[in-house]
mmCIF file of the N, C-alpha and C atoms, coordinates in Angstrom:
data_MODEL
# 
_entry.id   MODEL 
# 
loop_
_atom_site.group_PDB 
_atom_site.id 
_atom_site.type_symbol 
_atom_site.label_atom_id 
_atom_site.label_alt_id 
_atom_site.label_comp_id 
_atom_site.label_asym_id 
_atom_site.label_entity_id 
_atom_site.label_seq_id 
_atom_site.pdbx_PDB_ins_code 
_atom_site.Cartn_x 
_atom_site.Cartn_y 
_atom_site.Cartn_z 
_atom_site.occupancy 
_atom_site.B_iso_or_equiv 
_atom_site.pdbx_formal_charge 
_atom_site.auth_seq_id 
_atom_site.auth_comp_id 
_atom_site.auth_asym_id 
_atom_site.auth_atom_id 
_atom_site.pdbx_PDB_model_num 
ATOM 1   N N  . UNK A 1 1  ? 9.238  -59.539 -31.536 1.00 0.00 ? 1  UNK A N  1 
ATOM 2   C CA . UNK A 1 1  ? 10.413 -58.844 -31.059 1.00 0.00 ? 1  UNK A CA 1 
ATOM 3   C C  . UNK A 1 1  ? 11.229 -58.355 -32.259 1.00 0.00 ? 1  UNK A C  1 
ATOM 4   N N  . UNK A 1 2  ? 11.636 -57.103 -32.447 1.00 0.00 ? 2  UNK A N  1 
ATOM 5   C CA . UNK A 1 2  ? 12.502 -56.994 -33.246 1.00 0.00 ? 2  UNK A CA 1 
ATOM 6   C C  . UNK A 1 2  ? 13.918 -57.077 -32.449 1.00 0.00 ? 2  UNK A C  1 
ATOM 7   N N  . UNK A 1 3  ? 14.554 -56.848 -34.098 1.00 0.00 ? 3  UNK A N  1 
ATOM 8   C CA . UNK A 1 3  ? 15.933 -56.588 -33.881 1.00 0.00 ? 3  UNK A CA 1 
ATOM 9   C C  . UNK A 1 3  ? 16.500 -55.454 -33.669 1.00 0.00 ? 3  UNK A C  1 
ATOM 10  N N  . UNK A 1 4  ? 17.646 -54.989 -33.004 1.00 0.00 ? 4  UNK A N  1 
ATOM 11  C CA . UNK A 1 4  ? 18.154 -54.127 -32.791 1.00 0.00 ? 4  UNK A CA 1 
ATOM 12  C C  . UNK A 1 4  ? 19.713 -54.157 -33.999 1.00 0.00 ? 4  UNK A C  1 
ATOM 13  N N  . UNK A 1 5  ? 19.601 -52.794 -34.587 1.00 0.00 ? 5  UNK A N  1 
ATOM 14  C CA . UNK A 1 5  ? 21.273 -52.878 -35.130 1.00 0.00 ? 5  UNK A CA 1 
ATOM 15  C C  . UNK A 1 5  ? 22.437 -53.241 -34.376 1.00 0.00 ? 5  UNK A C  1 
ATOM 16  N N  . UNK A 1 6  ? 23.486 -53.698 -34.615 1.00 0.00 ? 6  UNK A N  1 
ATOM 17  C CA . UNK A 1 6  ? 24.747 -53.372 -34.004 1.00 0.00 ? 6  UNK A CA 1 
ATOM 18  C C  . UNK A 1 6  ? 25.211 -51.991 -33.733 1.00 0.00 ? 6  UNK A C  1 
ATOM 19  N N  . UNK A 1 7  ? 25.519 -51.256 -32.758 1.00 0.00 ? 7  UNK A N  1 
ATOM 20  C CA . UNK A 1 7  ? 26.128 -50.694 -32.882 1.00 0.00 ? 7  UNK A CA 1 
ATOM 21  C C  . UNK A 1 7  ? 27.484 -50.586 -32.215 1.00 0.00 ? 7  UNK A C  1 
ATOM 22  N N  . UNK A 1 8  ? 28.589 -50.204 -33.183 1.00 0.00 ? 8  UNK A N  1 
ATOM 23  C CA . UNK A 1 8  ? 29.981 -50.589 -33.236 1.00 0.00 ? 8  UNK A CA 1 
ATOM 24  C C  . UNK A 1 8  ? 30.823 -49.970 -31.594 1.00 0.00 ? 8  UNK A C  1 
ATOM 25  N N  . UNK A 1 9  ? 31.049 -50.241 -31.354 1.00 0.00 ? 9  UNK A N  1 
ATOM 26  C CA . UNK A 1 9  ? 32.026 -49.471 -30.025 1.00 0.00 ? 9  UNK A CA 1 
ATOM 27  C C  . UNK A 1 9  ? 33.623 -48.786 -30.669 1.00 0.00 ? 9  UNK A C  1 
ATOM 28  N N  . UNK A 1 10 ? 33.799 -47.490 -30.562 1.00 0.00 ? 10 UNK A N  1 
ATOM 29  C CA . UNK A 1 10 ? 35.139 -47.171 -30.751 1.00 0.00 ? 10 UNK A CA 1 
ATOM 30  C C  . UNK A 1 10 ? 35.750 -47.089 -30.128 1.00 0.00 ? 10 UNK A C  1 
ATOM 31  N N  . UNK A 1 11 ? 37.159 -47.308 -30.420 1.00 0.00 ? 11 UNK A N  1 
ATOM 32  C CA . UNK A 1 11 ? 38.364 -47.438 -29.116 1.00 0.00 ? 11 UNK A CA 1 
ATOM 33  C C  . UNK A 1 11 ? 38.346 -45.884 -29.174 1.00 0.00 ? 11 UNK A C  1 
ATOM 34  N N  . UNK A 1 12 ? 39.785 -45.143 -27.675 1.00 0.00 ? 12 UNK A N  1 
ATOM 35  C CA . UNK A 1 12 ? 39.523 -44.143 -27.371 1.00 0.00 ? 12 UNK A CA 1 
ATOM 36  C C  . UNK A 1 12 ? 40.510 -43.222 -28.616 1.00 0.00 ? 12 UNK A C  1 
ATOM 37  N N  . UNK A 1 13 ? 41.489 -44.006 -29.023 1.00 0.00 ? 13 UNK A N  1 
ATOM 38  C CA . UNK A 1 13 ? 42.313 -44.110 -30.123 1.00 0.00 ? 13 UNK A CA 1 
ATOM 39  C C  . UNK A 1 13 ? 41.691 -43.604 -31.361 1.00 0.00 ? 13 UNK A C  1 
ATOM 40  N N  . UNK A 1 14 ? 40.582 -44.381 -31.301 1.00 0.00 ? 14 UNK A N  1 
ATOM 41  C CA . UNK A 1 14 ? 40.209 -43.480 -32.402 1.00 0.00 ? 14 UNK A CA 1 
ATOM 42  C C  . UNK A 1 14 ? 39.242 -42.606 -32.736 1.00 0.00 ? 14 UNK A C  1 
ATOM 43  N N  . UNK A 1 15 ? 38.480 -42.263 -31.479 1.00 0.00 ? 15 UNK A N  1 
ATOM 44  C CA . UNK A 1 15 ? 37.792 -41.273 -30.929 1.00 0.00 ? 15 UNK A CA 1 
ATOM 45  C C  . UNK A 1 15 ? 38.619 -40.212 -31.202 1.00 0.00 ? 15 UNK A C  1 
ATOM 46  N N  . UNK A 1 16 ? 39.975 -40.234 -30.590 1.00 0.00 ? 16 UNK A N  1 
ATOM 47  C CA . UNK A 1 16 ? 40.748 -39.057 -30.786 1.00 0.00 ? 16 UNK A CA 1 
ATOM 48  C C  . UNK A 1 16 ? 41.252 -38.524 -32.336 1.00 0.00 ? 16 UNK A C  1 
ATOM 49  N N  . UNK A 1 17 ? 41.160 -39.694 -32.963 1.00 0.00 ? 17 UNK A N  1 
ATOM 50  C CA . UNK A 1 17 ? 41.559 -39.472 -33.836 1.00 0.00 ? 17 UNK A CA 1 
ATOM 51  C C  . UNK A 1 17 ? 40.563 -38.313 -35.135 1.00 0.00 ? 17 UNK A C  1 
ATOM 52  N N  . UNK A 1 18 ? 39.286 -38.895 -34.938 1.00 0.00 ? 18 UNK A N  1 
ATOM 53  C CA . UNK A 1 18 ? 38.132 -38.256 -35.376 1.00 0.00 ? 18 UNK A CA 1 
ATOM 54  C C  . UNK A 1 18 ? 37.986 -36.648 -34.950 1.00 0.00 ? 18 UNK A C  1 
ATOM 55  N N  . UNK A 1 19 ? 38.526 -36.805 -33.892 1.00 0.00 ? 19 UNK A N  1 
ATOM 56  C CA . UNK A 1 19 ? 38.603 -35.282 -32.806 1.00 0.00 ? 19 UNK A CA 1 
ATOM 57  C C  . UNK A 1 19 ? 39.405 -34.634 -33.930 1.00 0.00 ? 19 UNK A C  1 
ATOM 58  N N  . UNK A 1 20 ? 40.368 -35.228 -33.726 1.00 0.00 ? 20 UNK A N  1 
ATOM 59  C CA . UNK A 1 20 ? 41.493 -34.206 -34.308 1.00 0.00 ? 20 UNK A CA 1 
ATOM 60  C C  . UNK A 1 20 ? 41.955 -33.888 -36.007 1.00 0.00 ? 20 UNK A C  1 
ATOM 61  N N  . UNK A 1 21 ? 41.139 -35.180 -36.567 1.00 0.00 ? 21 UNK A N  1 
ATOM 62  C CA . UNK A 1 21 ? 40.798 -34.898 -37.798 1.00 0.00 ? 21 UNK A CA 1 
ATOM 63  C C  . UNK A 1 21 ? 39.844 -33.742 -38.426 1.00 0.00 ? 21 UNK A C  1 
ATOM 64  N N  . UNK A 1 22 ? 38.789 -33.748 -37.433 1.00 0.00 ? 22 UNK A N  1 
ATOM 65  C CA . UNK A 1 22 ? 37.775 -32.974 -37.489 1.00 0.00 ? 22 UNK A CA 1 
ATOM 66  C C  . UNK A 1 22 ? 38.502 -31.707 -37.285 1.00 0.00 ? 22 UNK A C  1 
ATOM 67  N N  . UNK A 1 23 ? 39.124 -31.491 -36.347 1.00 0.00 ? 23 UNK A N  1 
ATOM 68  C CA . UNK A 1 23 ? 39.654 -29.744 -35.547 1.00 0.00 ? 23 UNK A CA 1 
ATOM 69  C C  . UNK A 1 23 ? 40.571 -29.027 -36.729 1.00 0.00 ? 23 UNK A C  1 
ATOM 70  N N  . UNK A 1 24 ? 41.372 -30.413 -37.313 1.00 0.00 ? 24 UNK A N  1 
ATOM 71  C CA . UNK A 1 24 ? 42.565 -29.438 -38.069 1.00 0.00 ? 24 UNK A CA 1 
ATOM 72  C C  . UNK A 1 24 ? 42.028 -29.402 -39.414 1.00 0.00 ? 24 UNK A C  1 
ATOM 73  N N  . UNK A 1 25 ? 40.517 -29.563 -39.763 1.00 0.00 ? 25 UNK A N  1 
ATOM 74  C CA . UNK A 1 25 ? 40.037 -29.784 -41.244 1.00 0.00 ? 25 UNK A CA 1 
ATOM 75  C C  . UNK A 1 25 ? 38.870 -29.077 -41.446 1.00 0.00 ? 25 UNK A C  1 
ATOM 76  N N  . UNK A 1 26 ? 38.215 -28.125 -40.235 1.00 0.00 ? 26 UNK A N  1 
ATOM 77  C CA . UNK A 1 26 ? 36.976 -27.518 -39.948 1.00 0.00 ? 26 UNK A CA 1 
ATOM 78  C C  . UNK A 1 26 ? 37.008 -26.713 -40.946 1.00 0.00 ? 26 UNK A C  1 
ATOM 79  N N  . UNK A 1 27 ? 38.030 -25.780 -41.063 1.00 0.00 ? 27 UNK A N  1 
ATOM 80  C CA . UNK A 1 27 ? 37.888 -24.943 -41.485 1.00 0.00 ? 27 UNK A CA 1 
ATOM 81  C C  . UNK A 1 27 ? 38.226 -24.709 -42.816 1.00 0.00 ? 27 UNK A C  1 
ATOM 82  N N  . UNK A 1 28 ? 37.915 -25.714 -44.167 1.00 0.00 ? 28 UNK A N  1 
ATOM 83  C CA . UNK A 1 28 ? 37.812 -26.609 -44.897 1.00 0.00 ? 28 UNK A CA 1 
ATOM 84  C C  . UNK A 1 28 ? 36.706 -26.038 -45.513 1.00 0.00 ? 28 UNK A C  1 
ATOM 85  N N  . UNK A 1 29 ? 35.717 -26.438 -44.851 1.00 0.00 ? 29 UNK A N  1 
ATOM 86  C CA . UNK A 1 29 ? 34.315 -26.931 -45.243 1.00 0.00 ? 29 UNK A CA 1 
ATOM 87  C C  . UNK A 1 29 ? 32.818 -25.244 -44.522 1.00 0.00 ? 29 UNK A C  1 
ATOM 88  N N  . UNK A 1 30 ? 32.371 -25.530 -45.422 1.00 0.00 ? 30 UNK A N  1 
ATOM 89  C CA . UNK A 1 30 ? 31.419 -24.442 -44.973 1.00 0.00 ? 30 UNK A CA 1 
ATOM 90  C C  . UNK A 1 30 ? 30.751 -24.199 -43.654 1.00 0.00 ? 30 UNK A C  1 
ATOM 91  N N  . UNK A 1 31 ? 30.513 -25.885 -43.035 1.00 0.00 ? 31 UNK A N  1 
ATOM 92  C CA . UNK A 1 31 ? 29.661 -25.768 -41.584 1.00 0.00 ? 31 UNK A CA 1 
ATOM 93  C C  . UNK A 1 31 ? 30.464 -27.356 -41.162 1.00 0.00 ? 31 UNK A C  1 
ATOM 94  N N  . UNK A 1 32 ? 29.911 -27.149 -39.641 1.00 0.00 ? 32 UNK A N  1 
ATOM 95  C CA . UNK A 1 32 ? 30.540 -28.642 -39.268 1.00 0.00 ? 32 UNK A CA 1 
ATOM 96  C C  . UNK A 1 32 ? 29.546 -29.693 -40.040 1.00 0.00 ? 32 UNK A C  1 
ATOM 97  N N  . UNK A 1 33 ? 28.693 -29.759 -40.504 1.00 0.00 ? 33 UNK A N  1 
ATOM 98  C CA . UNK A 1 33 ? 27.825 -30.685 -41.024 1.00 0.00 ? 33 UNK A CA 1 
ATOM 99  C C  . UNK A 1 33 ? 28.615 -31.134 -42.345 1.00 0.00 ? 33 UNK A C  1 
ATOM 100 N N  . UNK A 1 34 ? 28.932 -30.172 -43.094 1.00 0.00 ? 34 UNK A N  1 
ATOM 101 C CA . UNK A 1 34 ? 30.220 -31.010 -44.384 1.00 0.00 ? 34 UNK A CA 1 
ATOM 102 C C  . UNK A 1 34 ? 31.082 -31.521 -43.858 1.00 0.00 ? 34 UNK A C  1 
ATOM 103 N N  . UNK A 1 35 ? 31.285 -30.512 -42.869 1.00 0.00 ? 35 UNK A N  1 
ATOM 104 C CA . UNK A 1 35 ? 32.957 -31.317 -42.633 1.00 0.00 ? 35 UNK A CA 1 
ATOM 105 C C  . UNK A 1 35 ? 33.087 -32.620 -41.765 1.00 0.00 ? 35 UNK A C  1 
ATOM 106 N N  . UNK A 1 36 ? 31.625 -33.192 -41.321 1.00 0.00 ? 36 UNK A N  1 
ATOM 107 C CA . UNK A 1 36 ? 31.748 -34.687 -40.398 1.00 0.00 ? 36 UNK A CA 1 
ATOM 108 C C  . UNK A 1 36 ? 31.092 -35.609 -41.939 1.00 0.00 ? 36 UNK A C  1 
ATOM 109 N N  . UNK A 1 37 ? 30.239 -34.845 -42.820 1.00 0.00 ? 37 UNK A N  1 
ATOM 110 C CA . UNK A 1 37 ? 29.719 -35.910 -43.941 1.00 0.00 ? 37 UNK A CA 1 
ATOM 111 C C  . UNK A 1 37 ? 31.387 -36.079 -44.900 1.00 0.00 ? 37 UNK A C  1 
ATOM 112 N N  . UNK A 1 38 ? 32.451 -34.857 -44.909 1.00 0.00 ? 38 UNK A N  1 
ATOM 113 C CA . UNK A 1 38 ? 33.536 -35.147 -45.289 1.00 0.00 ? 38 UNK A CA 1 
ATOM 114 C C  . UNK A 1 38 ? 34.473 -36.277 -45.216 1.00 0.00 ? 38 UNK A C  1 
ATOM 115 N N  . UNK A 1 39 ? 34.556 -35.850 -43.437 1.00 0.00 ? 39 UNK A N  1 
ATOM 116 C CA . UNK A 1 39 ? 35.971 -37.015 -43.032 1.00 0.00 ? 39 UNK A CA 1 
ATOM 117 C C  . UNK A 1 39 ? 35.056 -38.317 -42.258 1.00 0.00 ? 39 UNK A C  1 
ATOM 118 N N  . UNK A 1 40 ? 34.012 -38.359 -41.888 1.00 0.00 ? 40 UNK A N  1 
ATOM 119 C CA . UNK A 1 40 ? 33.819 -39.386 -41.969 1.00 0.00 ? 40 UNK A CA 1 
ATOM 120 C C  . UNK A 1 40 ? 33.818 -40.626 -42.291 1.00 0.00 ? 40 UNK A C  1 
ATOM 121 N N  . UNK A 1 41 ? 33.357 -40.754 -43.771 1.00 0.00 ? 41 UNK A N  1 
ATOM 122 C CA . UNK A 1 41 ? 34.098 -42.110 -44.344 1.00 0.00 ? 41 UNK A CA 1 
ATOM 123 C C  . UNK A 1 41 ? 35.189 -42.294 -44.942 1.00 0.00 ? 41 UNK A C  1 
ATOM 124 N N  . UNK A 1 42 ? 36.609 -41.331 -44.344 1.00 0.00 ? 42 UNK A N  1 
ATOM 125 C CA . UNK A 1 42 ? 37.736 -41.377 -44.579 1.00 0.00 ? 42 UNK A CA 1 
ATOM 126 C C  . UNK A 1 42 ? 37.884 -42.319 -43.067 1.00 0.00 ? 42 UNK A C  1 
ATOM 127 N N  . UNK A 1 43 ? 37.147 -42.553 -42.101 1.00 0.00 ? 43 UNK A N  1 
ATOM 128 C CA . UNK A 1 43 ? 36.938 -42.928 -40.921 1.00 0.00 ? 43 UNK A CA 1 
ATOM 129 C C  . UNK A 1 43 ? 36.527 -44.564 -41.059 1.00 0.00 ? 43 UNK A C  1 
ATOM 130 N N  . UNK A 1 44 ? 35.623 -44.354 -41.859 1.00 0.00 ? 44 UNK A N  1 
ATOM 131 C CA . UNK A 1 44 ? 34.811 -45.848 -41.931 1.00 0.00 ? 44 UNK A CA 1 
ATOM 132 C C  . UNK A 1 44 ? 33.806 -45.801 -41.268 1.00 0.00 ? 44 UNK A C  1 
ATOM 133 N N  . UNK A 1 45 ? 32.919 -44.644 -40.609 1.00 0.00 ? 45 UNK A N  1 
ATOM 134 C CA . UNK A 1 45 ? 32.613 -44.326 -39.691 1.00 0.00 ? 45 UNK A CA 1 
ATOM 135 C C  . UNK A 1 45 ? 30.775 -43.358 -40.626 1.00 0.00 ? 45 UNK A C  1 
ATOM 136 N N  . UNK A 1 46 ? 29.619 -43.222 -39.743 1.00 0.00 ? 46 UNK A N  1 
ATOM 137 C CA . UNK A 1 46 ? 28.603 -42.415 -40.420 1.00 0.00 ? 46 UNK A CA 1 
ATOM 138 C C  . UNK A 1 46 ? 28.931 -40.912 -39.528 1.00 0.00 ? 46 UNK A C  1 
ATOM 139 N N  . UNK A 1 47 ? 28.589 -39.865 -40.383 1.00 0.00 ? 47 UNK A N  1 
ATOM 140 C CA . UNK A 1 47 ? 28.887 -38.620 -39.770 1.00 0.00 ? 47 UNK A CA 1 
ATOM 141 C C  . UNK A 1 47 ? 28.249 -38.031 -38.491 1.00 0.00 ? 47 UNK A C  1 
ATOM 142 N N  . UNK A 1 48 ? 27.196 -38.970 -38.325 1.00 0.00 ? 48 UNK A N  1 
ATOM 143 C CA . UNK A 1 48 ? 26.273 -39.052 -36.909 1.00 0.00 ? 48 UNK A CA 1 
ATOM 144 C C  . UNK A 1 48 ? 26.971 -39.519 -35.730 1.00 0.00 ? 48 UNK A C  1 
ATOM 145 N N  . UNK A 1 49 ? 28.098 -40.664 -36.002 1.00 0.00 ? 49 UNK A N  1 
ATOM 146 C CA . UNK A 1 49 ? 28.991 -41.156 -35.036 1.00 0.00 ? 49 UNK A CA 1 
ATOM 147 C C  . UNK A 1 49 ? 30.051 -40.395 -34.651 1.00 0.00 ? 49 UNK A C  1 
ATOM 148 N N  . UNK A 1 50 ? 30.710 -39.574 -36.039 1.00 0.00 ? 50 UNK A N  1 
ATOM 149 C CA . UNK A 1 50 ? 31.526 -38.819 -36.252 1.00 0.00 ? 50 UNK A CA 1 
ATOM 150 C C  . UNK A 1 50 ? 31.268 -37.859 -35.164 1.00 0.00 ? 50 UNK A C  1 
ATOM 151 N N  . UNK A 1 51 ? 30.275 -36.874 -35.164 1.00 0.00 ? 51 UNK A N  1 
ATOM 152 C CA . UNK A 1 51 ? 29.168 -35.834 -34.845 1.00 0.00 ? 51 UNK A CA 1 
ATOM 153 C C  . UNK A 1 51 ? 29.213 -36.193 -33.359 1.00 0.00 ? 51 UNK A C  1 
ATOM 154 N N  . UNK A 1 52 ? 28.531 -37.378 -32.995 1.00 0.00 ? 52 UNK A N  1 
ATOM 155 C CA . UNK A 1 52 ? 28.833 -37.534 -31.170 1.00 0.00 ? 52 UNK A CA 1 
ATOM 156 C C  . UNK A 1 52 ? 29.909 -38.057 -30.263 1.00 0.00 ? 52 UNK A C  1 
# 
């Protein structure tokens, strides 16, 4: 049997927060792909989590 990672649960708090970090900083960065590898770990967060 393997193991499975953790994966973390975010509150909705800071779901939003990622939202809106992301919206007012898009236009920043060349594509959304910089701009979630950007603010992401200003998040604590991987830009894949960021991303969904």
């Amino acid at each position: 049997m393997t193991q499975r990672k953790h994966t973390p649960s975010y509150t909705a708090e800071f779901r939003t927060r990622g939202v809106r970090l992301f919206n007012e900083n898009r236009a920043d960065y060349a594509s959304d792909n910089a701009a979630y590898r950007a603010i992401a770990p200003k998040l604590g967060c991987s830009p894949d989590s960021l991303r969904a």
